[in-house]
C-alpha positions as CSV (number, residue, x, y, z in Angstrom):
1,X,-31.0,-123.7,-1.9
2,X,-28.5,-124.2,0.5
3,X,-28.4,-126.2,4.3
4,X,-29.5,-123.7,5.8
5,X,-33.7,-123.1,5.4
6,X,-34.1,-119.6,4.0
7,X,-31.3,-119.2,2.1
8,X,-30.4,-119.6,-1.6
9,X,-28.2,-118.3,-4.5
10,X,-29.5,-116.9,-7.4
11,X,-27.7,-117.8,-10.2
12,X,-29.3,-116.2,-14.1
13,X,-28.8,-117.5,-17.3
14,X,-26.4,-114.8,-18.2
15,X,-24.3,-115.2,-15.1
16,X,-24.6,-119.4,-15.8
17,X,-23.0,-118.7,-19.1
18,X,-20.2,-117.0,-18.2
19,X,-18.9,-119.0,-15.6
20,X,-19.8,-122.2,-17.7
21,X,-17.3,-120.4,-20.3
22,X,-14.3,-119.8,-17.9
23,X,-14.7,-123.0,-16.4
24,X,-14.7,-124.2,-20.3
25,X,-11.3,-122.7,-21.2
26,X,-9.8,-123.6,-17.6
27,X,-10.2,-127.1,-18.4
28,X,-9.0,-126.6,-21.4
29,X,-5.9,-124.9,-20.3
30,X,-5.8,-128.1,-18.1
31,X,-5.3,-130.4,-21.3
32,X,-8.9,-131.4,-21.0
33,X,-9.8,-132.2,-24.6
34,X,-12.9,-133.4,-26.5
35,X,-13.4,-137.4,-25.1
36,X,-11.5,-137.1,-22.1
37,X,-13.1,-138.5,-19.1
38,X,-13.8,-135.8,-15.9
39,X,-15.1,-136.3,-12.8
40,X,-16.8,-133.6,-10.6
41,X,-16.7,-134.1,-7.3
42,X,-18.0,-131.1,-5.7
43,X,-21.4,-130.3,-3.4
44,X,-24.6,-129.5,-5.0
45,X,-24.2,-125.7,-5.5
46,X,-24.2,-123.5,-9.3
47,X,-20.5,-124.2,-9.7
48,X,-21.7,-127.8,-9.9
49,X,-24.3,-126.9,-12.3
50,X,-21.1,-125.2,-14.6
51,X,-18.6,-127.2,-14.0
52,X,-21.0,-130.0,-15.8
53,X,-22.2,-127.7,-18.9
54,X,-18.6,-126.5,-19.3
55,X,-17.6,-130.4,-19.4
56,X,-20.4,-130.9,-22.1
57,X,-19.9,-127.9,-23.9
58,X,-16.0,-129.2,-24.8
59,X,-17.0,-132.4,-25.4
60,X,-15.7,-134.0,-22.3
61,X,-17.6,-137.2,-21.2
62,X,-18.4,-136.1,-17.0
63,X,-19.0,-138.3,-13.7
64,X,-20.5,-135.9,-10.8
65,X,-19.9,-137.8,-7.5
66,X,-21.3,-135.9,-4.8
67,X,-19.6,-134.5,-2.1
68,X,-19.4,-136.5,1.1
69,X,-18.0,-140.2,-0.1
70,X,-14.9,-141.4,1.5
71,X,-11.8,-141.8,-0.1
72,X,-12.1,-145.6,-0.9
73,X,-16.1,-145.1,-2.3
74,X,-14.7,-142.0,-4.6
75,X,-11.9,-144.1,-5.8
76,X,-14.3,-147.0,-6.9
77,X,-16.8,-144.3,-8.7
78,X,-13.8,-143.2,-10.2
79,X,-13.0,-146.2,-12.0
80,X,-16.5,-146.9,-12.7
């Protein structure tokens, strides 16, 4: 669901997959490798949602840090 009451994005498994794929091999491309460290810092939304199965599916270990943190408060979950 999104901020707004009423409205929502429907997201099915095939369509989960596939993007969970592309965001896969973009890391990849990225020099993201198997161990490496990521963190997602992005809104609660489906891209979330892949952006953290892609992460897994490569074998990179992920942080998800929500959206709305200052700059100081992302750099300390950061380092965490």
């Amino acid at each position: 669901e999104k901020d707004e009451p009423g409205e929502e994005v429907r997201v099915t498994y095939r369509e989960l997959l596939a993007l969970t794929c592309r965001l896969g091999n973009t890391l990849k491309r990225q020099g993201v490798k198997q161990g490496d460290r990521v963190t997602i810092y992005m809104p609660p939304c489906p891209l979330a949602v892949a952006s953290m199965l892609a992460c897994a599916r490569i074998g990179a270990v992920h942080a998800v840090v929500f959206a709305g943190f200052s700059a100081e408060s992302l750099a300390d979950r950061i380092q965490d």
